[in-house]
C-alpha positions in Angstrom: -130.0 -35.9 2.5 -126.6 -34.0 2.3 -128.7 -30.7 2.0 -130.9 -31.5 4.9 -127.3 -32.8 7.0 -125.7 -29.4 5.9 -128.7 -26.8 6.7 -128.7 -28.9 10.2 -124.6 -28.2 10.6 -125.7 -24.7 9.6 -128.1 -24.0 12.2 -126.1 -25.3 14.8 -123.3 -23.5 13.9 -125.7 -19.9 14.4 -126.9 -21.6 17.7 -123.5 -21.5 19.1 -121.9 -18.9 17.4 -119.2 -20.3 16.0 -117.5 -17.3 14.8 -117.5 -15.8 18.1 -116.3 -18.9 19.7 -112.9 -18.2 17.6 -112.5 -14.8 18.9 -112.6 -16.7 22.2 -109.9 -19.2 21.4 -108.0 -16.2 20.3 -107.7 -14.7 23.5 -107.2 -18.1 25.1 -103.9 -18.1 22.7 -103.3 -15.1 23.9 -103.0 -15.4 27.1 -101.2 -18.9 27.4 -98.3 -17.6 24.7 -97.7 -14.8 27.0 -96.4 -17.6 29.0 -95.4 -20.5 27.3 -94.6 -19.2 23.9 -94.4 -23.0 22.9 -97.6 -24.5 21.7 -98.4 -27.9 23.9 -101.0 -30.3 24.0 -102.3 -28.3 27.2 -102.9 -25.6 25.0 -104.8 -27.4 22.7 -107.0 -28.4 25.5 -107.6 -24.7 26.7 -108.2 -23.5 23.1 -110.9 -26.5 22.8 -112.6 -26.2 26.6 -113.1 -22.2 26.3 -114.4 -23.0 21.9 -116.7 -25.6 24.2 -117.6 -23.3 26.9 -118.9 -20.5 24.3 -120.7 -22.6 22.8 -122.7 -24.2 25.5 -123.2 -20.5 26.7 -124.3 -19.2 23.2 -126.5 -22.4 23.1 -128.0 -22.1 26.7 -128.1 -18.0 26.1 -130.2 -18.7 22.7 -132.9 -20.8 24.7 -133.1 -18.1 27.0 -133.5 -15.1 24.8 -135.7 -17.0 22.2 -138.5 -14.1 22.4 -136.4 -11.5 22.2 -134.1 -13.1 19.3 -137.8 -13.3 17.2 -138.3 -9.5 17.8 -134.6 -8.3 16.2 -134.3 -8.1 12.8 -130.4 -9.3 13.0 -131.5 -12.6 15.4 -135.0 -13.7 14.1 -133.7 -15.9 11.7 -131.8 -17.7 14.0 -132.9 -21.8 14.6 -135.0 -21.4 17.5 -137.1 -18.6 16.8 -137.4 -19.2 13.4 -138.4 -23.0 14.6 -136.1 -24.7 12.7 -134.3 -26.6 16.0 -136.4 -27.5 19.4 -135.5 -26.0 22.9 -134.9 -29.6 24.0 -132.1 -30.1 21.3 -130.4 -26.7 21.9 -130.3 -26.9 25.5 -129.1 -31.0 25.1 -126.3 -29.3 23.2 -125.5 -26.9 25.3 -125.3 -29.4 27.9 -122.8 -31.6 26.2 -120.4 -28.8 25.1 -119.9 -27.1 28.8 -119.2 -30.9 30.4 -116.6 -31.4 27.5 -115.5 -28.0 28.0 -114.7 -28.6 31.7 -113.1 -32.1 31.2 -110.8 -30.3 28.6 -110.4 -27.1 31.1 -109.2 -29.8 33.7 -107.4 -31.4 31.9 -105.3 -28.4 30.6 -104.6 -27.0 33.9 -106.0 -28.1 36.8 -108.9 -27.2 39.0 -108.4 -23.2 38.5 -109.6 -23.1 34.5 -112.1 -25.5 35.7 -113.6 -23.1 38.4 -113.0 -20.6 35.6 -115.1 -22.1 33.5 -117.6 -22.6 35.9 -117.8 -18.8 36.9 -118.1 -18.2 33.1 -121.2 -19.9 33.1 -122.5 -19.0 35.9 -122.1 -15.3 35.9 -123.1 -15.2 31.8 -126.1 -17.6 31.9 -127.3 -17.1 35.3 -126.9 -13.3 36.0 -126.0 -11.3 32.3 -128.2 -12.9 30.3 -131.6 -12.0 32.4 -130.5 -8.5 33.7 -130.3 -7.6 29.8 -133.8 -7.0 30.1 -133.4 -5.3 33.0 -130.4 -3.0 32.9 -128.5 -0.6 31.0 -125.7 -1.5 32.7 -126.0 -5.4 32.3 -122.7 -5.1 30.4 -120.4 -4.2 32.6 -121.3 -7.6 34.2 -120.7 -9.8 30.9 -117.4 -7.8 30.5 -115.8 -9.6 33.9 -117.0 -13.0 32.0 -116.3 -11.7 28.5 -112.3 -11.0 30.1 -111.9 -14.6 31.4 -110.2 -16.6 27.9 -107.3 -14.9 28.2 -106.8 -15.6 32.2 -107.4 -19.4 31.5 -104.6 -19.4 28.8 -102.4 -17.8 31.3 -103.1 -20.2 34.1 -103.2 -23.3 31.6 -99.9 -22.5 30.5 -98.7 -22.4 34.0 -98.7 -18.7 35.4 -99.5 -17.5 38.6 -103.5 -16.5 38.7 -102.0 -13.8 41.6 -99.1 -12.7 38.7 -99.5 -8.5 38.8 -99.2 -9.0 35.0 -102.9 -10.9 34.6 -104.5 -8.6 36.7 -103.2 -5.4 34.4 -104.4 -7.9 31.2 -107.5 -9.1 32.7 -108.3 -5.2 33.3 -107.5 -4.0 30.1 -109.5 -6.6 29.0 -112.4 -5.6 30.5 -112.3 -2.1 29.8 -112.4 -2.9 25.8 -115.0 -5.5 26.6 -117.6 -2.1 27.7 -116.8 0.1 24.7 -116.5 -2.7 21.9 -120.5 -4.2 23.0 -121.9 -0.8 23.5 -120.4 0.8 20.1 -121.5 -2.4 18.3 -125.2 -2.0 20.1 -125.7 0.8 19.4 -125.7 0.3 15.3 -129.4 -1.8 15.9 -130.3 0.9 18.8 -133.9 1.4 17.2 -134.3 -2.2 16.8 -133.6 -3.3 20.4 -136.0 -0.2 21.6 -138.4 -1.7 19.8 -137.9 -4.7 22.0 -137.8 -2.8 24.7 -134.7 -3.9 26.1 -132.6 -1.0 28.3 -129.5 -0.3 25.9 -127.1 2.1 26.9 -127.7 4.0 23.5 -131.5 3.5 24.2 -131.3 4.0 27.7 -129.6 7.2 28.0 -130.2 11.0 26.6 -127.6 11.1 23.5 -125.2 13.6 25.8 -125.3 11.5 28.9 -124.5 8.0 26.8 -121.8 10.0 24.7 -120.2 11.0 28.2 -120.3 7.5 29.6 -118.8 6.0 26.2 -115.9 8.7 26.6 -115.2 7.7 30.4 -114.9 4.1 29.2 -113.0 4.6 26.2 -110.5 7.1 27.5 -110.0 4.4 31.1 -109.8 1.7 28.0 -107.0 3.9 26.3 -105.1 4.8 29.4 -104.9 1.4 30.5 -103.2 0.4 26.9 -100.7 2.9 28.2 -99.6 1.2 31.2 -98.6 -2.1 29.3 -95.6 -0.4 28.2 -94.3 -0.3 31.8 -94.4 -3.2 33.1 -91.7 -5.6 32.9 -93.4 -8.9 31.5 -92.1 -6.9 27.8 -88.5 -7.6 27.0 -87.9 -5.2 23.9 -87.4 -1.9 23.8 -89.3 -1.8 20.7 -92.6 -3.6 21.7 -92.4 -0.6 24.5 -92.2 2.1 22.0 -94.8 0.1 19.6 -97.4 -0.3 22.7 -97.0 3.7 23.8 -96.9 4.5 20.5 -100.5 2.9 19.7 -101.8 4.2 23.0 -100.9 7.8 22.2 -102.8 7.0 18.8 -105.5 5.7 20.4 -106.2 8.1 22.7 -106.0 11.2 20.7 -107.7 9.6 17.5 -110.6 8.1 19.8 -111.0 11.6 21.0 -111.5 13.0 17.9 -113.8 10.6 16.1 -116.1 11.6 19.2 -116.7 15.0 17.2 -117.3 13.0 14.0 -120.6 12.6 12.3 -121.8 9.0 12.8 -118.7 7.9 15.1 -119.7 4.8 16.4 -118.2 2.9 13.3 -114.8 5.0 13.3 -114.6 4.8 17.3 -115.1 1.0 17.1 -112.3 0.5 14.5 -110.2 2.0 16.9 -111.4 0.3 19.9 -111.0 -3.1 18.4 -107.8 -2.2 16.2 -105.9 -1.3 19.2 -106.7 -4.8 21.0 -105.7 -6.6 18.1 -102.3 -4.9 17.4 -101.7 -5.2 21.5 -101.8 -8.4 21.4 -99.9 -8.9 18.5 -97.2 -7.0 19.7 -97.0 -8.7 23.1 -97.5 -12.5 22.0 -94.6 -11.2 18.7 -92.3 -9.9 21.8 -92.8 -13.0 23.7 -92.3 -15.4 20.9 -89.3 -13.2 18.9 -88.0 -10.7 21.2 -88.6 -7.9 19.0 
């Protein structure tokens, strides 16, 4: 009975992704200590609404993509191709965690997380999700939706949605989002042509994708490098440290380009330099640096 209770907990922990779903909460924290540097119970309720909201999406997104989940190596053994859970149960769960997720979102801040929320769902379910199978380009759209956590910390903590601030966060958000998905698609490139679906690193001639990966990466890098100047940062030193890992970024992204294999290198770089941007601006807003 335990075994059977904890292969269950284990399958629906792959159905919604629960690792992924902490990424998400980390961005939420991100973006709500960049204004209230004080944890609250409001920000326990964004950090559980947007956990919910990924995983009523991953769960919706798995019923959806159960054909093509049984042709990838890396997804076939997930619950509902590989029949262990019914599309009636995952789509019953996925029901339940996006209404908790918006009574939480609510909750924390009002009706502009909630709408949030609802774009999320709307946008990743109803418009990413199919043109995958369509588009090369399909994204560029789940990066606007994949950006959102951290703009629903911001607003749950009280900051203006207008704020000049989000907009250059939300941005630089979603010019990571583009390099980090195509970089980690690309390491199971033969597997999704096989499926047939219309990867950028399937897609496109090896030059042409290259090109485009440098034009998103370098916009990516560029952006970092604007954070510096704006005055939501209060120490000189979290200044220096955010030009300093820009520069880095930008001259060691442009050399791992040349490198043999350099989707692995490029991708350490593209995700290290989120990560140590947002440390730096959530330590500068906690500490002062």
């Amino acid at each position: 009975m335990h075994h059977s209770l904890s292969n269950l907990g284990r399958d629906y922990a792959q159905l919604v992704r629960a690792k992924v779903s902490l990424m998400v909460a980390a961005a939420t924290a991100f973006g709500y200590l960049l204004v209230e540097p004080a944890p609250s119970v409001a920000m326990v309720q964004a950090l559980a609404g947007t956990i919910l909201l990924s995983w009523g999406c991953s769960a919706w997104n798995q019923v959806q993509e159960i054909d093509l989940d049984a042709l990838l190596p890396r997804t076939k053994n997930r619950p509902l191709p590989a029949g262990r859970l019914g599309v009636a149960r995952a789509l019953g769960a996925g029901l339940l965690c996006v209404l908790l997720a918006f009574v939480c979102l609510f909750a924390a801040g009002g009706i502009v997380p909630l709408l949030a929320g609802g774009v999320i769902v709307l946008v990743y379910n109803g418009v990413y999700t199919p043109l995958k199978r369509r588009s090369a380009f399909a994204l560029l759209v789940g990066a606007l939706v994949g950006a959102l956590p951290p703009v629903v910390g911001w607003v749950c903590a009280g900051g203006h949605v207008l704020a000049p601030e989000l907009f250059l966060l939300y941005g630089v958000y979603v010019l990571w989002q583009v390099p980090h998905f195509w970089l980690r698609v690309q390491h199971d490139a033969p597997a999704y042509a096989a499926a047939g679906l219309p990867v950028p690193a399937v897609q496109f001639s090896e030059v042409r994708y290259t090109r485009l990966l440098r034009v998103w990466f370098h916009a990516y890098a560029a952006a970092m490098l604007l954070l510096p100047v704006f005055p939501f940062i209060h120490s000189i030193s979290a200044r220096v440290g955010l030009a300093f890992m820009g520069i880095a970024m930008f001259v060691g992204g442009s050399l791992f380009f040349y490198a043999k294999n350099f989707a692995r290198k490029l991708l350490w770089v593209t995700d290290g330099g989120m990560l140590v941007a947002m440390g730096i601006l959530v330590a500068d807003r906690l500490f002062a640096l």
